[in-house]
N, CA, C and O atoms as a Tinker XYZ file with bonds, in Angstrom:
   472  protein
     1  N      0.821000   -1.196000    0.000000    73     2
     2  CA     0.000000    0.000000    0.000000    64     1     3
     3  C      0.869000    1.267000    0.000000    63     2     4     5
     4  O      0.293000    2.215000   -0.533000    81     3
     5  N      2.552000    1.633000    0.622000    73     3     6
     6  CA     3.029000    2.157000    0.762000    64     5     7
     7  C      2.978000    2.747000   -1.011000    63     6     8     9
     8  O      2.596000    3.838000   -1.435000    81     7
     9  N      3.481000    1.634000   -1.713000    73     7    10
    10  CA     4.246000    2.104000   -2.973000    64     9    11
    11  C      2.865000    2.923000   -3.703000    63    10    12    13
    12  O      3.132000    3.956000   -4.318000    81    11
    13  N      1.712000    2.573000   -3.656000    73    11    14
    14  CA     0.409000    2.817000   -4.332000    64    13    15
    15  C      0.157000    4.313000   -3.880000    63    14    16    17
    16  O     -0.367000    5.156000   -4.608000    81    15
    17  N      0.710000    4.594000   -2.250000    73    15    18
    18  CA     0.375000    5.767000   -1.875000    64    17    19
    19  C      1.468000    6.904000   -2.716000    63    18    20    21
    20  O      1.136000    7.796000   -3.497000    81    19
    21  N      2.816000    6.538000   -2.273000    73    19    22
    22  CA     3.512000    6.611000   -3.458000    64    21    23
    23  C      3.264000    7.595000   -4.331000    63    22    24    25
    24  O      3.332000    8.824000   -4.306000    81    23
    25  N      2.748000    6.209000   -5.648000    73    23    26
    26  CA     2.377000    6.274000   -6.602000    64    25    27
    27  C      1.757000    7.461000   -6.916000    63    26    28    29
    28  O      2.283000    8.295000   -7.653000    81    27
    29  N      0.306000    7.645000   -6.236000    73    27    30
    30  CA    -0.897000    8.331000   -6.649000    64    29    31
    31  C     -0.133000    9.934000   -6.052000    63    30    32    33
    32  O      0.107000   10.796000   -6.898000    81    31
    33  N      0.101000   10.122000   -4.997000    73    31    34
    34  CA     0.410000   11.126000   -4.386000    64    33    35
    35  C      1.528000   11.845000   -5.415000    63    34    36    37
    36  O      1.364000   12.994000   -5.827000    81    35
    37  N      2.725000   10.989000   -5.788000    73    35    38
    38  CA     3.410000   11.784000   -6.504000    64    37    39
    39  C      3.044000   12.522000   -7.965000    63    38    40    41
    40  O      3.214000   13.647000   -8.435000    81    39
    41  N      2.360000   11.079000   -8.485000    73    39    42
    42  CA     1.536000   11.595000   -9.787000    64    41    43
    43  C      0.538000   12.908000   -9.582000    63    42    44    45
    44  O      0.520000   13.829000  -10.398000    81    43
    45  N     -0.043000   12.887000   -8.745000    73    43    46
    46  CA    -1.177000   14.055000   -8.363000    64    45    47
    47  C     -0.365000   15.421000   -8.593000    63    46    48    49
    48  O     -0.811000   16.363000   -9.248000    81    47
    49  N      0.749000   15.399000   -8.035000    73    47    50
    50  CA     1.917000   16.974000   -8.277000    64    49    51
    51  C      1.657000   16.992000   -9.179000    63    50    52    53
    52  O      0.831000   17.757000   -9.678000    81    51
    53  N      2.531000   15.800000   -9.937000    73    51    54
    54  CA     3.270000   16.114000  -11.563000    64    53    55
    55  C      2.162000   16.842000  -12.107000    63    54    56    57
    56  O      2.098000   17.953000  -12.634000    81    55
    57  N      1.069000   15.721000  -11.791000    73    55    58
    58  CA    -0.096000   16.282000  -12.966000    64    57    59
    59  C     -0.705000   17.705000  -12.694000    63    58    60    61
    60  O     -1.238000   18.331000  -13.610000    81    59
    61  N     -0.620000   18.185000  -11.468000    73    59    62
    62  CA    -0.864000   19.516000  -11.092000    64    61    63
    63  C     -0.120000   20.818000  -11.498000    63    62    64    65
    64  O     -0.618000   21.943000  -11.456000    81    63
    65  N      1.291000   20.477000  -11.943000    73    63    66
    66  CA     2.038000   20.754000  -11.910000    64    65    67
    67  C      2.019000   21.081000  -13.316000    63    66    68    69
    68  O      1.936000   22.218000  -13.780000    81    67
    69  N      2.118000   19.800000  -14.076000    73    67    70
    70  CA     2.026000   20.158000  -15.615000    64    69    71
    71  C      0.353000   20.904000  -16.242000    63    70    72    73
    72  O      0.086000   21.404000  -17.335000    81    71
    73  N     -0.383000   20.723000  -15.192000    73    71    74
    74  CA    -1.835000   21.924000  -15.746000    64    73    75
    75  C     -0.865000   23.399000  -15.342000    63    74    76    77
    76  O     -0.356000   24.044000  -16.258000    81    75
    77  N     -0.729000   23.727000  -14.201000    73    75    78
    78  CA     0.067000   24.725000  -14.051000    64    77    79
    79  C      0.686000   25.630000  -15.164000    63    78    80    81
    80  O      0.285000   26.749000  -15.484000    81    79
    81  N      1.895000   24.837000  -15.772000    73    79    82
    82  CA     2.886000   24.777000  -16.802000    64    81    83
    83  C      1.525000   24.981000  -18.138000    63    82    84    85
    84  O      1.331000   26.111000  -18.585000    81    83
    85  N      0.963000   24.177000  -18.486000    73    83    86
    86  CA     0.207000   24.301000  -19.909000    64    85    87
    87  C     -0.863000   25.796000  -19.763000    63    86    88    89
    88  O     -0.871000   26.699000  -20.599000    81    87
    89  N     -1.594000   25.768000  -18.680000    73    87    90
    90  CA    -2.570000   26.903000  -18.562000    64    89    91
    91  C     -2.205000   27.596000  -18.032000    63    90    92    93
    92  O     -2.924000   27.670000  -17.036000    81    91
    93  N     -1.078000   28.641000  -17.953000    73    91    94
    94  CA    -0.216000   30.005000  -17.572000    64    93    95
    95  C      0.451000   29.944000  -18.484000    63    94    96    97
    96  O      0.540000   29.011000  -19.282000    81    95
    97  N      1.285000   31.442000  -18.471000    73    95    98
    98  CA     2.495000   31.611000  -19.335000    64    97    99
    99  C      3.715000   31.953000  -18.588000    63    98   100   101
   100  O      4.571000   32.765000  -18.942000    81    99
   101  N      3.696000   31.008000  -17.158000    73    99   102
   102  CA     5.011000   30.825000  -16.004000    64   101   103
   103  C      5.777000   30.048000  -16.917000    63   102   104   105
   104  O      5.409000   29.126000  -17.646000    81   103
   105  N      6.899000   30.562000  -16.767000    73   103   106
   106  CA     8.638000   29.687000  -17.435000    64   105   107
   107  C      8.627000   28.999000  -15.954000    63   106   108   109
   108  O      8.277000   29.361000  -14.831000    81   107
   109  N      9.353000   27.482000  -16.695000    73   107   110
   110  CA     9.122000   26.638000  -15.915000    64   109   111
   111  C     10.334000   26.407000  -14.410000    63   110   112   113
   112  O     10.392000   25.436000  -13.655000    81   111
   113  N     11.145000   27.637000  -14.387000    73   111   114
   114  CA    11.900000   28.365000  -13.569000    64   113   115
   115  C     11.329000   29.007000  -12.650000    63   114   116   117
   116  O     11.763000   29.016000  -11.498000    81   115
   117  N     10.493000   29.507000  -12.948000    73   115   118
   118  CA     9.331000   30.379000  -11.767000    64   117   119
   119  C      8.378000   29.212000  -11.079000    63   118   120   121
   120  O      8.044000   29.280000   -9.896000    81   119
   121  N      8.098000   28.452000  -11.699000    73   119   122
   122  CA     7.087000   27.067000  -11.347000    64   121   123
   123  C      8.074000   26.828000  -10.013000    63   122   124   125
   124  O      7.954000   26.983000   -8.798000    81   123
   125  N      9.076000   26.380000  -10.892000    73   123   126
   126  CA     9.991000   25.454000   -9.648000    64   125   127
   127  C     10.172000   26.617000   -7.977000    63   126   128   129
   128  O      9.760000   26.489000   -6.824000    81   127
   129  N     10.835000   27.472000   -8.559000    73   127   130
   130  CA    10.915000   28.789000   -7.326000    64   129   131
   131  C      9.354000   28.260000   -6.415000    63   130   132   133
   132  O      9.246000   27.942000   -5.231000    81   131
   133  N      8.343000   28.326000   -7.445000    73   131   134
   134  CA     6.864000   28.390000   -6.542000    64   133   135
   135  C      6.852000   27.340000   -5.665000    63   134   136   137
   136  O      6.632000   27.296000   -4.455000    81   135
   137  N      7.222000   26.203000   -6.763000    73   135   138
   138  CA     7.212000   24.736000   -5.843000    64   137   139
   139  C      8.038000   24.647000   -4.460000    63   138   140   141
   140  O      7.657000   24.228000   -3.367000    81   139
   141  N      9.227000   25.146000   -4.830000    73   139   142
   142  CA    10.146000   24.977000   -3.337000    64   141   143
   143  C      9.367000   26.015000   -2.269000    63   142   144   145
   144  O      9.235000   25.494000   -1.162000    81   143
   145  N      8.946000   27.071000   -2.349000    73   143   146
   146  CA     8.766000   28.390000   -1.653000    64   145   147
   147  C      6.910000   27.683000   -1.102000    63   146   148   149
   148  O      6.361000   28.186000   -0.122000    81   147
   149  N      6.435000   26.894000   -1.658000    73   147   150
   150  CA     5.090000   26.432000   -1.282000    64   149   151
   151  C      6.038000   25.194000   -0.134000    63   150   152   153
   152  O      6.335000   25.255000    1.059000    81   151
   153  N      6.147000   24.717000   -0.622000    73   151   154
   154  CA     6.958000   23.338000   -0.029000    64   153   155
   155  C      7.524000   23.743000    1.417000    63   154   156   157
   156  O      7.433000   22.997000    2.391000    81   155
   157  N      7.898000   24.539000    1.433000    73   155   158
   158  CA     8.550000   25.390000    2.576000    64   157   159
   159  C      7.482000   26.655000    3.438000    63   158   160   161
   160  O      7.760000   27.342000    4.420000    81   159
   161  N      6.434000   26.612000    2.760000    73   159   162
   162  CA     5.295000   27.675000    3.726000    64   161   163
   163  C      4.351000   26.321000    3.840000    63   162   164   165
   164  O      3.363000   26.487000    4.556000    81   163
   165  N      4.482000   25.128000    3.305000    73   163   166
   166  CA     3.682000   24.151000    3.874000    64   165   167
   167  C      3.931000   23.328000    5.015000    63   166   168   169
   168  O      3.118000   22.861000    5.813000    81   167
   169  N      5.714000   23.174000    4.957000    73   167   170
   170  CA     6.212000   22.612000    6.179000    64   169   171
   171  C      6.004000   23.408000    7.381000    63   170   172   173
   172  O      5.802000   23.014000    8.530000    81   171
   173  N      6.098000   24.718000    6.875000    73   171   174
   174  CA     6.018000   25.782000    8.565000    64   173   175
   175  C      4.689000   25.868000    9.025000    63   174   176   177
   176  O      4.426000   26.219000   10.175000    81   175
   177  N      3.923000   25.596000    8.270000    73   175   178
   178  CA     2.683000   25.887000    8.789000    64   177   179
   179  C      2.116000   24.125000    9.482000    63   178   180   181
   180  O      1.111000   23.835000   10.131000    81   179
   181  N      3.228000   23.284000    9.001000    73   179   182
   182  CA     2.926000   21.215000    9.643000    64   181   183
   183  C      1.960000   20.897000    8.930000    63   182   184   185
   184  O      1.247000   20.018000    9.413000    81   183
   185  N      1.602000   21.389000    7.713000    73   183   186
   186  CA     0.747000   20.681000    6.780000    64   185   187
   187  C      1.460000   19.284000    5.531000    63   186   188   189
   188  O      0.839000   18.353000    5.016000    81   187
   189  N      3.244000   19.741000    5.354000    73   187   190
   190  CA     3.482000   18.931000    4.401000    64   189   191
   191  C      3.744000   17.727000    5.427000    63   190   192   193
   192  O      3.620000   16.560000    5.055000    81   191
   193  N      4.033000   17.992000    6.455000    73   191   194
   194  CA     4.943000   15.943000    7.201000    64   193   195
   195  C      4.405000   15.413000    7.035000    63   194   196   197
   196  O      4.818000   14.384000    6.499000    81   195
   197  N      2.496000   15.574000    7.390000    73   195   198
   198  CA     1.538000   14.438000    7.300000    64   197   199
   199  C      1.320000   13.438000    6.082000    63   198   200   201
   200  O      1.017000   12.245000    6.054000    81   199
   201  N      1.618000   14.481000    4.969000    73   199   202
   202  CA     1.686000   14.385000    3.658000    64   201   203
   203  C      2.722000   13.185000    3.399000    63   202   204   205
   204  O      2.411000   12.110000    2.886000    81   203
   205  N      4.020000   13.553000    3.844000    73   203   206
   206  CA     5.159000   12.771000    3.782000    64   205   207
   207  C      5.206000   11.464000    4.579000    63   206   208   209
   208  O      5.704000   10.380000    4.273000    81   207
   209  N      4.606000   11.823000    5.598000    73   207   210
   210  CA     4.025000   10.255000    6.316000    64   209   211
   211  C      3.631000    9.260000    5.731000    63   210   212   213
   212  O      4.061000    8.115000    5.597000    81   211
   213  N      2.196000   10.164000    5.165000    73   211   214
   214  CA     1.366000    9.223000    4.257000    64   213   215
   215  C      2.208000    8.330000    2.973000    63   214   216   217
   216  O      2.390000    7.113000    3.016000    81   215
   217  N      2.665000    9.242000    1.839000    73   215   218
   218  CA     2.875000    8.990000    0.835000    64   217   219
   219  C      4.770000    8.345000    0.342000    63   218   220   221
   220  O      5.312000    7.750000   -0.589000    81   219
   221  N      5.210000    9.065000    1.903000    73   219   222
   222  CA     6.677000    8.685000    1.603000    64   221   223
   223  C      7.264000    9.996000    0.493000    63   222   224   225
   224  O      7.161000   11.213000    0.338000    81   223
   225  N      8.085000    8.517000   -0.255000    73   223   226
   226  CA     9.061000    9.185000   -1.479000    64   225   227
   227  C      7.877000   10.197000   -2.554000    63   226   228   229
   228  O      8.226000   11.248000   -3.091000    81   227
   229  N      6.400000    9.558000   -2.690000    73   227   230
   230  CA     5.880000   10.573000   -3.159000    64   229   231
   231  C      5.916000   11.779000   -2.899000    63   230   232   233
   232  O      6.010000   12.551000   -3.853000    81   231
   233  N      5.873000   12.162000   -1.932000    73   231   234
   234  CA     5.552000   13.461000   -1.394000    64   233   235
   235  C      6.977000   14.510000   -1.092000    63   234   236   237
   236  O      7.073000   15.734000   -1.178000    81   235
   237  N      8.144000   13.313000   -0.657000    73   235   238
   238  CA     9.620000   13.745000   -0.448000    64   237   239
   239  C     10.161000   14.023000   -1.665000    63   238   240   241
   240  O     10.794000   15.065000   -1.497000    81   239
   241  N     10.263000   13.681000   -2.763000    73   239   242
   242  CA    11.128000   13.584000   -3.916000    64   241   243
   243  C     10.623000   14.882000   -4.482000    63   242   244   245
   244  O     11.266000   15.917000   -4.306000    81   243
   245  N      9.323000   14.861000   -5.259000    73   243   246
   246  CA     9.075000   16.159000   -5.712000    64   245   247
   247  C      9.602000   17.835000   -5.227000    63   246   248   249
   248  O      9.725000   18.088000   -4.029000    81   247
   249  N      9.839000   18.730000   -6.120000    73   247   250
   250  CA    10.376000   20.308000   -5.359000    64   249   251
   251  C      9.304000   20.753000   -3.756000    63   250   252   253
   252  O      9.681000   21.584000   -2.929000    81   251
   253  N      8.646000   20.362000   -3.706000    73   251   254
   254  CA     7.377000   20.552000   -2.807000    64   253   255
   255  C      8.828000   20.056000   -1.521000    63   254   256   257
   256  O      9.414000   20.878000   -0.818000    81   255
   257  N      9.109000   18.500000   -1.535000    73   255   258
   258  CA     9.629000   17.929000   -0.540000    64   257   259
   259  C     10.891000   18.696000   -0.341000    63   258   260   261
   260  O     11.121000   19.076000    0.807000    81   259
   261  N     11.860000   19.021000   -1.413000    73   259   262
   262  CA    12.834000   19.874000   -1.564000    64   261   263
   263  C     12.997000   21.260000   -0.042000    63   262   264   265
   264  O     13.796000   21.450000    0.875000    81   263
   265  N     11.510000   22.036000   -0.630000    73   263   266
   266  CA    11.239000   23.242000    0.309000    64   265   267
   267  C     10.895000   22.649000    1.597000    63   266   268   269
   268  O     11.210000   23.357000    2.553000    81   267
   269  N     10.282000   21.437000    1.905000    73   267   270
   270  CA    10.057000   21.313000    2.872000    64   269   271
   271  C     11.266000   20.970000    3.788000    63   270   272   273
   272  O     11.252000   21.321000    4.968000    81   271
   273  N     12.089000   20.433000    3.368000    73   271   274
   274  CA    13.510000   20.080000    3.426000    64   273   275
   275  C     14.515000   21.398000    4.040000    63   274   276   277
   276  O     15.415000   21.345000    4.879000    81   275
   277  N     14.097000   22.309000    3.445000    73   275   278
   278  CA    14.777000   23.390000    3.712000    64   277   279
   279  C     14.455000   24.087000    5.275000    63   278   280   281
   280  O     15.049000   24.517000    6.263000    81   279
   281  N     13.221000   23.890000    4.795000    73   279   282
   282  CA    12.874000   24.494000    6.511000    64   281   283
   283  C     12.916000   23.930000    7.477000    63   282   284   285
   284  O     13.135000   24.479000    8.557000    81   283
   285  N     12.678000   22.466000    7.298000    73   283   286
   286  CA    13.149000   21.694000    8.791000    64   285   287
   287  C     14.659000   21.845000    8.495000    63   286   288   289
   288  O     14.903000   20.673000    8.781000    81   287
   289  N     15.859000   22.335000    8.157000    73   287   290
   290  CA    17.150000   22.252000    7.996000    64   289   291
   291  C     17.239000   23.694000    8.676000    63   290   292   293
   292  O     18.114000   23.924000    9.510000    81   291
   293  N     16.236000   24.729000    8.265000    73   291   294
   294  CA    16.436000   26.148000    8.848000    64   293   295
   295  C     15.756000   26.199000   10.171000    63   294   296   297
   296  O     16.209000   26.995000   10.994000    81   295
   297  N     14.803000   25.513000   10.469000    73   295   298
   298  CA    14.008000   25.634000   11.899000    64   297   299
   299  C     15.114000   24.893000   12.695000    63   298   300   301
   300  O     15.682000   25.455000   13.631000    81   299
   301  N     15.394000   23.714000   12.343000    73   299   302
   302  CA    16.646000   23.087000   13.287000    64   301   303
   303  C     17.742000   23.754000   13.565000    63   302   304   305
   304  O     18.445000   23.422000   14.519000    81   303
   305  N     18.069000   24.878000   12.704000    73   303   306
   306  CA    19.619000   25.258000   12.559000    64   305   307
   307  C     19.387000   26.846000   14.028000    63   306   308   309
   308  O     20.130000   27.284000   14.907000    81   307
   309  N     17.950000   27.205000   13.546000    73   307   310
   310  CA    17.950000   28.528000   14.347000    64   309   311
   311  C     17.994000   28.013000   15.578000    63   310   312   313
   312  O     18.738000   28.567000   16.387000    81   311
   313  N     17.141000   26.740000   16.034000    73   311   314
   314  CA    16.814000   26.303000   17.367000    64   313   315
   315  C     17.788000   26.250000   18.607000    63   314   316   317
   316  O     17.736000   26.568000   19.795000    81   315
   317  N     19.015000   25.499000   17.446000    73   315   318
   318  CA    20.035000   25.454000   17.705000    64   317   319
   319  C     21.414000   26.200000   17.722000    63   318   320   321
   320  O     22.211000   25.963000   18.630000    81   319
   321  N     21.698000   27.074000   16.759000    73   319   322
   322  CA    22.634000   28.126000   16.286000    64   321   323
   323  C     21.862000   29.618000   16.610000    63   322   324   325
   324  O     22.640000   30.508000   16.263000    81   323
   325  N     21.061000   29.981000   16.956000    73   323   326
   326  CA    20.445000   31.313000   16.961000    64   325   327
   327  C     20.070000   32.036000   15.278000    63   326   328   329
   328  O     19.645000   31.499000   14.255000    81   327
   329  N     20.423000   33.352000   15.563000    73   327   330
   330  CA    19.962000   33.922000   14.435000    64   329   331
   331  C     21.456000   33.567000   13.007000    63   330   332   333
   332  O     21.229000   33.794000   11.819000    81   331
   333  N     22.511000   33.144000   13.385000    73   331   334
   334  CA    23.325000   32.398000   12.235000    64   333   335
   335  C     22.690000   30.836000   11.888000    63   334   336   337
   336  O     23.194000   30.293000   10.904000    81   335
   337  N     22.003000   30.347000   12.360000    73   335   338
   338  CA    21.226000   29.547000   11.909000    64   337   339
   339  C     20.364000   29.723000   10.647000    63   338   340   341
   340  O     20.270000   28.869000    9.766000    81   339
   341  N     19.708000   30.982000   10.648000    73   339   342
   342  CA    19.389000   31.184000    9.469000    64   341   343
   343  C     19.743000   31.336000    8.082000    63   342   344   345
   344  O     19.018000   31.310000    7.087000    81   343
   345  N     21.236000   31.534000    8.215000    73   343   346
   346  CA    22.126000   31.304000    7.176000    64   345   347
   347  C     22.556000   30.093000    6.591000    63   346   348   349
   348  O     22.770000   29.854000    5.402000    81   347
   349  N     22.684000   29.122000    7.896000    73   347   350
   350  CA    23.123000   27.716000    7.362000    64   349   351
   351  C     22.198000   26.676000    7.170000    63   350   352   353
   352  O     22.268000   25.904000    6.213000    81   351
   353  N     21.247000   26.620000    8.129000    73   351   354
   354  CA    20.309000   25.620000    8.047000    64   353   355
   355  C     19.701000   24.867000    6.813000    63   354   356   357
   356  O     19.154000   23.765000    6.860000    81   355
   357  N     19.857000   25.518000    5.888000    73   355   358
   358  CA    18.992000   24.836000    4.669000    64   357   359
   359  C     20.163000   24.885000    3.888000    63   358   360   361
   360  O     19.945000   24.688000    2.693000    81   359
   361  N     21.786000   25.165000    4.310000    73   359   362
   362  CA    22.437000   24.448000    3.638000    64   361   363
   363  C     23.266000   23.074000    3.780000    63   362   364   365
   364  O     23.941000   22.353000    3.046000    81   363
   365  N     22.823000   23.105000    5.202000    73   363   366
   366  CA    23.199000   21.560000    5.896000    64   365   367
   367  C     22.062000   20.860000    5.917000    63   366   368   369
   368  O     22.353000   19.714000    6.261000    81   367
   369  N     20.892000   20.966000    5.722000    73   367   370
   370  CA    20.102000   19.903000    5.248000    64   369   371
   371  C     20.070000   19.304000    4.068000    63   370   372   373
   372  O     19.805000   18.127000    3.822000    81   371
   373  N     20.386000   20.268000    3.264000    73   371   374
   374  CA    20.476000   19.776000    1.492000    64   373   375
   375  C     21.406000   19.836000    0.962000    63   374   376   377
   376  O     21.478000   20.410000   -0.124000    81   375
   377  N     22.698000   19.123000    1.691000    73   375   378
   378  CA    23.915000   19.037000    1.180000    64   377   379
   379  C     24.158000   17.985000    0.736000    63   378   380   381
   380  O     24.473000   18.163000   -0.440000    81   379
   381  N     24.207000   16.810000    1.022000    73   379   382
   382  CA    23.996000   15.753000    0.440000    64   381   383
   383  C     23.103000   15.192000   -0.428000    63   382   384   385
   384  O     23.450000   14.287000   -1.186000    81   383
   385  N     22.083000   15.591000   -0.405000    73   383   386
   386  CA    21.438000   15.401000   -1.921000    64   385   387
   387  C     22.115000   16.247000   -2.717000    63   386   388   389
   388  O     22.618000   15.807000   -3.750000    81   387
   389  N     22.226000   17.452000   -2.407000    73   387   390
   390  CA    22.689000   18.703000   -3.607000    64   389   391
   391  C     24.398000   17.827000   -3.933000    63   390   392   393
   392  O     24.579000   17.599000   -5.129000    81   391
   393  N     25.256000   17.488000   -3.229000    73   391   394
   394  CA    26.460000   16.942000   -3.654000    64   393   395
   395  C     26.325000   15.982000   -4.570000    63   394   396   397
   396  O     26.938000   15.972000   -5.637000    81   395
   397  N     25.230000   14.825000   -4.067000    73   395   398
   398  CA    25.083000   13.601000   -4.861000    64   397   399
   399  C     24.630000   14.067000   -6.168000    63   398   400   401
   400  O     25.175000   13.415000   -7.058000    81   399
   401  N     23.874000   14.910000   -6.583000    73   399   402
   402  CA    23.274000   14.986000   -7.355000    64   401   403
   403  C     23.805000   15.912000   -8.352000    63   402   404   405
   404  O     23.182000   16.060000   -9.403000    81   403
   405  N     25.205000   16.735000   -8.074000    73   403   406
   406  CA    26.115000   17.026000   -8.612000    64   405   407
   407  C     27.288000   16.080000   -9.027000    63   406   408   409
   408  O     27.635000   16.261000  -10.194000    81   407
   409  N     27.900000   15.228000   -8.432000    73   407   410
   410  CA    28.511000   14.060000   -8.606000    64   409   411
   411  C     28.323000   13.418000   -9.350000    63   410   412   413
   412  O     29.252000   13.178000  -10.121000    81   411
   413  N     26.638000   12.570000   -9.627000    73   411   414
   414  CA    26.279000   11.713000  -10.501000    64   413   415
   415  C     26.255000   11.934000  -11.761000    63   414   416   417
   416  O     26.550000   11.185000  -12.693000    81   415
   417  N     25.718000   13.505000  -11.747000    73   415   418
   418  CA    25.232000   13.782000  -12.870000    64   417   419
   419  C     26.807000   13.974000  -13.722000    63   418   420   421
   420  O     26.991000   13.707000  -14.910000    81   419
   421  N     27.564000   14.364000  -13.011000    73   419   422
   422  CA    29.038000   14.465000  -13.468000    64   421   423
   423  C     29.508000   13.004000  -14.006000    63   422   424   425
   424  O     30.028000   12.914000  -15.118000    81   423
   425  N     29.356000   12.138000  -13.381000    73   423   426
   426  CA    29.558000   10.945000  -13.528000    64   425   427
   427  C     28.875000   10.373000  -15.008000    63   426   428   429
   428  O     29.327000    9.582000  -15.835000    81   427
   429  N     27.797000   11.011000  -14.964000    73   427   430
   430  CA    26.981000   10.358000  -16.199000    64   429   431
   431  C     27.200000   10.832000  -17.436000    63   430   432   433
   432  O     27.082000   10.303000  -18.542000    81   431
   433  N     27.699000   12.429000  -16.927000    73   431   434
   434  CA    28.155000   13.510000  -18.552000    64   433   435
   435  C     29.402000   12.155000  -18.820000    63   434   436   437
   436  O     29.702000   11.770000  -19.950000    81   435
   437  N     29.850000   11.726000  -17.865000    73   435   438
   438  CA    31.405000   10.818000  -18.701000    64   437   439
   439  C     30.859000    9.871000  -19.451000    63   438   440   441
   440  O     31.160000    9.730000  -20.636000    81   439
   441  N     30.006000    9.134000  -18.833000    73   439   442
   442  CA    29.858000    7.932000  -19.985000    64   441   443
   443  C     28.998000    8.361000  -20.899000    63   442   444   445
   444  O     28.901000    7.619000  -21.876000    81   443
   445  N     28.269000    9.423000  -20.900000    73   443   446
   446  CA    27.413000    9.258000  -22.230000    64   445   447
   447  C     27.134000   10.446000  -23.370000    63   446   448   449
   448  O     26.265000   10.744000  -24.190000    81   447
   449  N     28.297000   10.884000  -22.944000    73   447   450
   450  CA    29.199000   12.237000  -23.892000    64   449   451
   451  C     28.119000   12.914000  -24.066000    63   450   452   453
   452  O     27.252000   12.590000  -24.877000    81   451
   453  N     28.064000   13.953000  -23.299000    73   451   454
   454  CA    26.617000   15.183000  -23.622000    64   453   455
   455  C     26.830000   16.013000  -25.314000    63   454   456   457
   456  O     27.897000   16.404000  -25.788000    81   455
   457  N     25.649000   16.083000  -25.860000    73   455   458
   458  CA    26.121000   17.325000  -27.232000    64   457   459
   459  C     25.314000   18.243000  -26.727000    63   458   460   461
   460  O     24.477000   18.019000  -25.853000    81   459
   461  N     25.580000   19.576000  -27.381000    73   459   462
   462  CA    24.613000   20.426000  -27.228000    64   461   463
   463  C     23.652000   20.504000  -28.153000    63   462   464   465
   464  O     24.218000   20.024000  -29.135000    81   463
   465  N     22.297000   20.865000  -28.570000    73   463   466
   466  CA    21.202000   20.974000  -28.880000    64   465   467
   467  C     21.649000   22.025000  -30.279000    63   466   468   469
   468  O     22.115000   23.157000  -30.146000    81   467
   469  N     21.370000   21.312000  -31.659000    73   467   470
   470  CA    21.155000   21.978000  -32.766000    64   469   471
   471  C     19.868000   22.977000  -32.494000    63   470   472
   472  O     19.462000   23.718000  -33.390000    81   471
């Protein structure tokens, strides 16, 4: 049931996500900004965890989980560090994804020789 919750929950973004994208004339740069900056006024307000409970990686993986990410990294950091907390917190929460995900992708430009776009 986990994976089904999953499933549906993550699809529900995308697909929200891509009405978004088709019915506006937002560049899909501003979308994302929205997504993290919602993701992060949803965690502060304890509406996204439940979410993340429920659905897991659905709900974590998407930019939504990203922002939410940030603010438990910045609420932890102030709790603990004071007002320089606010500086670091959401960069010690998302350092390791942000590394890995610089790494790999590095890793992958090697084996599969990027071109640029005629």
């Amino acid at each position: 049931m986990d994976y089904f919750n999953a499933f549906w929950v993550g699809g529900l973004i995308c697909a929200l996500v891509q009405i978004l994208l088709d019915k506006t004339k937002l560049m899909p740069g501003r979308v994302m900004v929205l997504l993290v900056c919602t993701g992060a006024i949803l965690g502060a307000v304890g509406i996204y965890q439940p979410l993340i409970d429920f659905a897991g990686a659905g709900a974590s993986v998407p930019l939504l989980g990203f922002g939410n990410t940030l603010w438990k990294g910045l609420k932890k950091a102030i709790d603990q560090d004071g007002f320089i907390g606010l500086f670091t917190g959401g960069f010690t929460a998302c350092a390791a994804g942000i590394s890995a995900a610089l790494i790999f992708s590095y890793l992958a430009s090697w084996v599969f020789k990027p071109k640029m776009k005629e």
